[in-house]
GUPAVO-697708 format. One line per field, with one value per atom (N, C-alpha, C): residue number from 1; x, y negated, z negated. Coordinates in steps of 0.05 Angstrom, whole numbers. Example, Ala and Ser with C-alpha at 12.3 -4.5 7.8 and 13.67 -1.06 7.14 Angstrom:
2
num	c(1:1:1:2:2:2) .
px	c(264:246:264:257:273:258) .
py	c(114:90:66:45:21:-1) .
pz	c(-156:-156:-156:-142:-143:-157) .
end
This chain:
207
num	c(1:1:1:2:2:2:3:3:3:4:4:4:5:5:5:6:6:6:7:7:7:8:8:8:9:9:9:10:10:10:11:11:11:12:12:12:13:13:13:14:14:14:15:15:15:16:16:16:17:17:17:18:18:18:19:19:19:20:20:20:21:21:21:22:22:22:23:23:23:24:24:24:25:25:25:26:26:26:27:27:27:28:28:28:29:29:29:30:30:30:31:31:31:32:32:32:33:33:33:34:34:34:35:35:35:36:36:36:37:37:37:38:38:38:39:39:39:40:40:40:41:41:41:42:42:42:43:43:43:44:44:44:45:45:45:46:46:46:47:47:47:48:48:48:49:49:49:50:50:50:51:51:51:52:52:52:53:53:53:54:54:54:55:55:55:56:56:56:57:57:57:58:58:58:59:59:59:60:60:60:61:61:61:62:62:62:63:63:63:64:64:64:65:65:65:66:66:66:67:67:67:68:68:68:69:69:69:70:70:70:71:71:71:72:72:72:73:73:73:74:74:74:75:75:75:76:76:76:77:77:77:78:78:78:79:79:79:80:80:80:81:81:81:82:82:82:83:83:83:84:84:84:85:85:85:86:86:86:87:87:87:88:88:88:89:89:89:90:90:90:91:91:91:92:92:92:93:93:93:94:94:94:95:95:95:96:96:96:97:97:97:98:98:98:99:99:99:100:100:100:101:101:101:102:102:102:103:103:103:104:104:104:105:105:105:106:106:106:107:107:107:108:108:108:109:109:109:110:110:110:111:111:111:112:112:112:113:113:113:114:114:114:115:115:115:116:116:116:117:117:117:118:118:118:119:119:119:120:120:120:121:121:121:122:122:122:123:123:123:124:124:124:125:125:125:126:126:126:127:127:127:128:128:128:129:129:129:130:130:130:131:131:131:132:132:132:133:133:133:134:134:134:135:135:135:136:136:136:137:137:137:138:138:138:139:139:139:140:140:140:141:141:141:142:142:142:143:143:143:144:144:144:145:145:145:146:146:146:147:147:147:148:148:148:149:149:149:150:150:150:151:151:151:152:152:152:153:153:153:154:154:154:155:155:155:156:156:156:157:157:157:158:158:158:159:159:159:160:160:160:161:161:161:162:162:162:163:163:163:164:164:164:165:165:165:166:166:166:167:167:167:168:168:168:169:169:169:170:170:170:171:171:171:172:172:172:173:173:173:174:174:174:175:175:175:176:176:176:177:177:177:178:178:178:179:179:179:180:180:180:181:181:181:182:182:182:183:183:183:184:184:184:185:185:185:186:186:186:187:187:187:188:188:188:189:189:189:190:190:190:191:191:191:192:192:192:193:193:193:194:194:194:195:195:195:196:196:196:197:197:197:198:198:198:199:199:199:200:200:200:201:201:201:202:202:202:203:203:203:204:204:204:205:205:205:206:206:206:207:207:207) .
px	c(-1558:-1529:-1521:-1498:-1499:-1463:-1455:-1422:-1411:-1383:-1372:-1342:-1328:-1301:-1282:-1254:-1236:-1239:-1236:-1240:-1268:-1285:-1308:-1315:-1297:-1298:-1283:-1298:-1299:-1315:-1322:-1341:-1361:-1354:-1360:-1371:-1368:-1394:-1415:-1396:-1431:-1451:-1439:-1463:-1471:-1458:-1480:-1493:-1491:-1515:-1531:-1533:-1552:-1564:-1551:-1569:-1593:-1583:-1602:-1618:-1619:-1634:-1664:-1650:-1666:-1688:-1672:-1685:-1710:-1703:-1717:-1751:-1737:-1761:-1779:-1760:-1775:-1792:-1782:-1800:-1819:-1823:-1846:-1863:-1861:-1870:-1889:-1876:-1888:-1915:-1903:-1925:-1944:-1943:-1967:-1985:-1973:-1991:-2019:-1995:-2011:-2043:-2037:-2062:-2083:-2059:-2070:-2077:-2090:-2086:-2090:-2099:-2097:-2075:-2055:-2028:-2012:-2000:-1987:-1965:-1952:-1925:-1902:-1889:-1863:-1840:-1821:-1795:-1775:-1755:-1727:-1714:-1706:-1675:-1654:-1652:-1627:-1611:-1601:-1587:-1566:-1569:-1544:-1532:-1507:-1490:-1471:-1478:-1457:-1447:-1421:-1419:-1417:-1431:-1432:-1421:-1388:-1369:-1376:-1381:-1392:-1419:-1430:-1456:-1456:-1434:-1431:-1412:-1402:-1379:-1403:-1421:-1447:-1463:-1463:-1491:-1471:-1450:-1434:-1461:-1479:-1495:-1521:-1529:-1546:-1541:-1563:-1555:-1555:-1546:-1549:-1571:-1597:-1625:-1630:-1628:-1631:-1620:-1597:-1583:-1587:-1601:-1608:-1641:-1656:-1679:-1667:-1634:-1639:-1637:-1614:-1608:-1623:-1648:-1663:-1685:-1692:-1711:-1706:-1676:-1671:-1663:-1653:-1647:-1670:-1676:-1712:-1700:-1679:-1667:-1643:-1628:-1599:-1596:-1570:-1550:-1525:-1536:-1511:-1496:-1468:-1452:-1430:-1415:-1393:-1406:-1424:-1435:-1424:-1422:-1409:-1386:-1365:-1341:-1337:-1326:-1324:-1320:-1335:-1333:-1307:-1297:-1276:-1292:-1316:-1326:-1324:-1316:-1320:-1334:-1364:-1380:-1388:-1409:-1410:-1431:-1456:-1473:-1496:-1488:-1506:-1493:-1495:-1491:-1500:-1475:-1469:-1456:-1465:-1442:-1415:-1395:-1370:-1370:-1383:-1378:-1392:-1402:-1420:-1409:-1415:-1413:-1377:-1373:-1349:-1359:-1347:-1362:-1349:-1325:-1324:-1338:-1350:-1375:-1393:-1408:-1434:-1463:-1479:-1493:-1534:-1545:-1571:-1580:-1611:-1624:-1642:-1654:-1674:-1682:-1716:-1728:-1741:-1759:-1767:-1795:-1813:-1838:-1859:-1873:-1883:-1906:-1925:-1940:-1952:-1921:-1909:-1891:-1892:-1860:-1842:-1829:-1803:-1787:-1755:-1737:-1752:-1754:-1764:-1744:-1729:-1705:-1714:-1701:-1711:-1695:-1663:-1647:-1623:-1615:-1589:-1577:-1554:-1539:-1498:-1497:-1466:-1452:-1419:-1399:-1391:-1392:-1379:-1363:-1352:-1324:-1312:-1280:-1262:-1249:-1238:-1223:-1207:-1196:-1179:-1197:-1214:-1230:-1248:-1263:-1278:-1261:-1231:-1215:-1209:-1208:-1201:-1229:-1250:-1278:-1279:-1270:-1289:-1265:-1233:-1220:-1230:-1245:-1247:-1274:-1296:-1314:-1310:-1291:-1294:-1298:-1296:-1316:-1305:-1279:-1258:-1278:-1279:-1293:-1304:-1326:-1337:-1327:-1300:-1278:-1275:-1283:-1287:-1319:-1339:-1356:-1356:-1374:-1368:-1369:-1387:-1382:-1357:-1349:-1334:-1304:-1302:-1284:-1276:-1301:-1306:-1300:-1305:-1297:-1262:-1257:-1231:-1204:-1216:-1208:-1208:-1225:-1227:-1246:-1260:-1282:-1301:-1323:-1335:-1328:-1353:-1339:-1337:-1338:-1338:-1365:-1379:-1411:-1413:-1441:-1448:-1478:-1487:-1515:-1535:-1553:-1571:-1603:-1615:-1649:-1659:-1688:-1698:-1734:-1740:-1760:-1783:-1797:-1825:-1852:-1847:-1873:-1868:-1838:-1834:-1835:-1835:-1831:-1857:-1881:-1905:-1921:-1913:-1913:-1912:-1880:-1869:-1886:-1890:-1900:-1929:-1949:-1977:-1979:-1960:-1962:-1970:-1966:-1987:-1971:-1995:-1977:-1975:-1981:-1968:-1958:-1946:-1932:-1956:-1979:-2005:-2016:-2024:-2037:-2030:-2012:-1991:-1988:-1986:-1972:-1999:-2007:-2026:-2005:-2018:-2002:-2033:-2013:-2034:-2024:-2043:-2031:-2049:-2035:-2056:-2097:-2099:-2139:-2133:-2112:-2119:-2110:-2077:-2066:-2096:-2102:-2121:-2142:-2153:-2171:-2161:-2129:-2128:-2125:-2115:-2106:-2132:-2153:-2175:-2191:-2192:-2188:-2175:-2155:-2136:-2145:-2165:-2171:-2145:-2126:-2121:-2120:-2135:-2139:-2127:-2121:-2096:-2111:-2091:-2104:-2090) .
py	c(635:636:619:634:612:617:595:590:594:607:622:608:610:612:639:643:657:682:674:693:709:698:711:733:739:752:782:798:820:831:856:882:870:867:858:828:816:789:793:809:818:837:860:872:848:819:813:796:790:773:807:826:852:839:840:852:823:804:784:781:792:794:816:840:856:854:829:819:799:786:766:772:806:819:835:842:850:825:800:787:779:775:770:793:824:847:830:821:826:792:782:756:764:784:795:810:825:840:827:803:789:775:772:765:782:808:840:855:859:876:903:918:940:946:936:939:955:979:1000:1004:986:997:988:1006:1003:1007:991:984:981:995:996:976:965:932:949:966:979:996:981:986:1010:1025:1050:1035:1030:1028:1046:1051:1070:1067:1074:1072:1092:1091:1098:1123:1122:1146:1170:1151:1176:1189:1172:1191:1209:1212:1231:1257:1247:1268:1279:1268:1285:1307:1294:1304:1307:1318:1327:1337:1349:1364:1350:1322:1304:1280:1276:1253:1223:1211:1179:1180:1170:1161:1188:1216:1235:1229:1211:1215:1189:1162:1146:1152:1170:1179:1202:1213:1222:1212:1195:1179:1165:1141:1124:1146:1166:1182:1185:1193:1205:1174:1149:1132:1106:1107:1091:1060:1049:1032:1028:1023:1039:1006:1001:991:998:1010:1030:1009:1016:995:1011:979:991:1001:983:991:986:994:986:1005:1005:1028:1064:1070:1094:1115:1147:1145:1169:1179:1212:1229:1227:1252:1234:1217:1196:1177:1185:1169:1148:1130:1109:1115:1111:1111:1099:1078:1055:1036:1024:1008:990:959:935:915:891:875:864:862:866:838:812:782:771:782:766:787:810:822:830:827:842:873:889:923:929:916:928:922:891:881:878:895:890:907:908:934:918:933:947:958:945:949:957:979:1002:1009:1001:1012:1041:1054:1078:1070:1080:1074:1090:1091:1126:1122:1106:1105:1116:1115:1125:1148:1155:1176:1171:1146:1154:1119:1118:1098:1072:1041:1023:1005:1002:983:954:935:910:888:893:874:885:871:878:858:855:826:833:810:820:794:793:778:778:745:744:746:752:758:728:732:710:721:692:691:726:738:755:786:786:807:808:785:784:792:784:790:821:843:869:876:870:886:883:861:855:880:877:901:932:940:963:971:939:951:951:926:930:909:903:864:836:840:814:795:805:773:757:764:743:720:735:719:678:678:649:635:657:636:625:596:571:583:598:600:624:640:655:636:618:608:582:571:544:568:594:617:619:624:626:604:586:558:543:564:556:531:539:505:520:533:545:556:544:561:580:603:619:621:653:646:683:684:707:701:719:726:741:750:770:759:778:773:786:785:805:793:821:825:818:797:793:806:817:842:862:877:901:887:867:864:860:853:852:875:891:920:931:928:940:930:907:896:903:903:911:941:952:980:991:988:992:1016:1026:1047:1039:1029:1015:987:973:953:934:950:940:929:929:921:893:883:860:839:854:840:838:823:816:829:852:857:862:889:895:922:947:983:985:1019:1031:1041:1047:1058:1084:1098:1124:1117:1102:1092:1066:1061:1050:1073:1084:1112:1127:1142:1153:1140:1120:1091:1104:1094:1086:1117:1125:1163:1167:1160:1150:1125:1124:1087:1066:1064:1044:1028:1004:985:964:966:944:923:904:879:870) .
pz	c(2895:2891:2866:2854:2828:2829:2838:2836:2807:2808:2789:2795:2766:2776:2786:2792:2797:2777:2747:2724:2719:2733:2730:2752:2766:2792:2775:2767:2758:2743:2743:2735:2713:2693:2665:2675:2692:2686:2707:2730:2751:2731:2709:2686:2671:2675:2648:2655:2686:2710:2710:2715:2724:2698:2672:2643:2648:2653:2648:2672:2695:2720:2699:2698:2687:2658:2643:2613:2621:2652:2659:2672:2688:2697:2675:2651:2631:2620:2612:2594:2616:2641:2663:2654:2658:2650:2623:2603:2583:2579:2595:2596:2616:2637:2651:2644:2621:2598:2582:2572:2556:2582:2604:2619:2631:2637:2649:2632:2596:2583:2593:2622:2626:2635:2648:2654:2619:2629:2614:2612:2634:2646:2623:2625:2609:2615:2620:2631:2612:2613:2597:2609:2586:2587:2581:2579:2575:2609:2613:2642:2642:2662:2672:2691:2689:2708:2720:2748:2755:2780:2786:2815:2834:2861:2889:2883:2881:2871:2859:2823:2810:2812:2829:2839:2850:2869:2893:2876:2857:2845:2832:2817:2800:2824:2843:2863:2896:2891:2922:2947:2925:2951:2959:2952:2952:2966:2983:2998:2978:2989:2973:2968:2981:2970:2944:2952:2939:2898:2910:2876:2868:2889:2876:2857:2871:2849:2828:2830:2811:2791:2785:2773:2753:2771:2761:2747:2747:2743:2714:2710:2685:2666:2675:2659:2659:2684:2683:2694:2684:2693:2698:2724:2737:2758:2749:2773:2789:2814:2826:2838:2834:2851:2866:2878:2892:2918:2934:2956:2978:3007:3029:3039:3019:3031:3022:3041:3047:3023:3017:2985:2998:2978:2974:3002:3010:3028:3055:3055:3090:3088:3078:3089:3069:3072:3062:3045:3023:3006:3012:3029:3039:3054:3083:3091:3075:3077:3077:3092:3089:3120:3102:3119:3108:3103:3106:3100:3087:3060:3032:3010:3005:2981:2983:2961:2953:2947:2963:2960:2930:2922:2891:2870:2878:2855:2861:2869:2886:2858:2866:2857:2865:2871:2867:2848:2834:2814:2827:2813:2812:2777:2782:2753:2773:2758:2757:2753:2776:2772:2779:2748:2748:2768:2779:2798:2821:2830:2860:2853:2817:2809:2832:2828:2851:2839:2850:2850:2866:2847:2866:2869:2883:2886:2881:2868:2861:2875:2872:2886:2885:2899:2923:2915:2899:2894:2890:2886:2878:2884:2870:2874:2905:2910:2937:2952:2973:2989:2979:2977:2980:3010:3013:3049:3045:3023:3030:3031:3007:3015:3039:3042:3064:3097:3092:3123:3118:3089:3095:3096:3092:3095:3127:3143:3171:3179:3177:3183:3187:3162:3157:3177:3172:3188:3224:3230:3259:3269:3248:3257:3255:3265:3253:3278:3299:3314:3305:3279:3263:3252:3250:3242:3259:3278:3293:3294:3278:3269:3251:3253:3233:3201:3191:3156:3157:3168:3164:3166:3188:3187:3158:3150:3125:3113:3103:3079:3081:3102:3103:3096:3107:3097:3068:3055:3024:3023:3031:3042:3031:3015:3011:2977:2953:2932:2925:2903:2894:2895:2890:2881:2878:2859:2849:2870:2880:2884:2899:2910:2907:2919:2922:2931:2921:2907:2889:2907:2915:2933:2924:2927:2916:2912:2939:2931:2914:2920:2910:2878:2866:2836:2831:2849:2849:2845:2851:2864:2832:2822:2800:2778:2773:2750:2746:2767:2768:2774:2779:2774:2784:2816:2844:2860:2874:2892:2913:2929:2948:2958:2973:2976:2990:3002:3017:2994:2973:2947:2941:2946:2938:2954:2983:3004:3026:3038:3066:3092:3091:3125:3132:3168:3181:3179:3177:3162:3197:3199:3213:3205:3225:3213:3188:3202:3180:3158:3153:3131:3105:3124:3106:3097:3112:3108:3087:3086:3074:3040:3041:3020:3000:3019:3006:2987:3000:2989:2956:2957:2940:2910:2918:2910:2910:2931:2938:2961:2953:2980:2990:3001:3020:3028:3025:3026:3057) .
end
């Protein structure tokens, strides 16, 4: 979380927290190179921003996930925003909880990763509810009772500052940067017998 003032709570400074989220995972990209010289991967700093909306007005006949690969496919690096409320057709793009993100300044980063050819979502971040947006999001979703626990109530009270922020997934950037096809490569879990069987078929082995 990185506290902001009042003026900074609009469109134009959550793109220029995305641009430098995205410049940060690029220059990592480029110091992993220098240790991995077989690593190939190539990642655009040049960001699409679009919102929820105009996705659905491009792709009426596509589900959300559907037009988030189309999207990132064709621009390689994309921050869709405006996540949480209801678009022109009813429904929503993607669930969100109505008491952290402001659904108008929100957005999700996704690079394009030829690997797996498909959208790898990186993070989920955005400008935070103030007492007044945060009381019409719990409205809309249903959820005012929240309203009498303790940080909802310190939010409402103005006890709580301003703040911009986000989670950016460790594996999946692990994942992205080494250029792996699966999330097993990166991460220590436990897969099923065949999922490793077939993995391995594949030449990839889960750790």
């Amino acid at each position: 979380e990185m506290v902001i003032t009042p003026e900074q709570r609009n469109v134009e400074f959550l793109k220029s927290i995305v641009v430098k989220i995205v410049n940060a995972i690029c220059d990592t990209l480029d110091e992993t190179k220098k240790a991995f010289d077989k690593i190939d991967l190539k990642l655009s700093r040049e960001v699409k921003f679009i919102t929820t909306q105009e996705l659905e007005d491009l792709y009426p006949d596509k589900t959300p996930s559907e037009r988030e690969q189309i999207v990132t496919r064709e621009y390689r690096t994309v921050c869709i925003m405006q996540i949480g409320g209801k678009l022109k057709s009813g429904v929503k793009h993607d669930g969100r909880a109505p008491d952290y993100d402001d659904w108008s300044l929100n957005g999700d980063i996704f690079f394009w990763l030829d690997s797996i050819d498909s959208a790898i979502e990186i993070s989920s971040m955005g400008i935070r509810v103030t007492p007044e947006v945060m009381k019409k999001q719990l409205e809309e979703d249903g959820s005012t009772d929240r309203l009498e626990l303790p940080f909802h109530k310190a939010l409402m009270n103005n006890e709580l500052p301003l703040t911009i922020g986000g989670g950016i997934g460790q594996s999946r950037l692990c994942m992205l940067l080494l250029g792996k096809r699966h999330i097993g490569e990166v991460q220590a879990s436990v897969w099923p017998d065949d999922m490793i069987e077939d993995c391995a078929k594949q030449g990839i082995y889960l750790l």
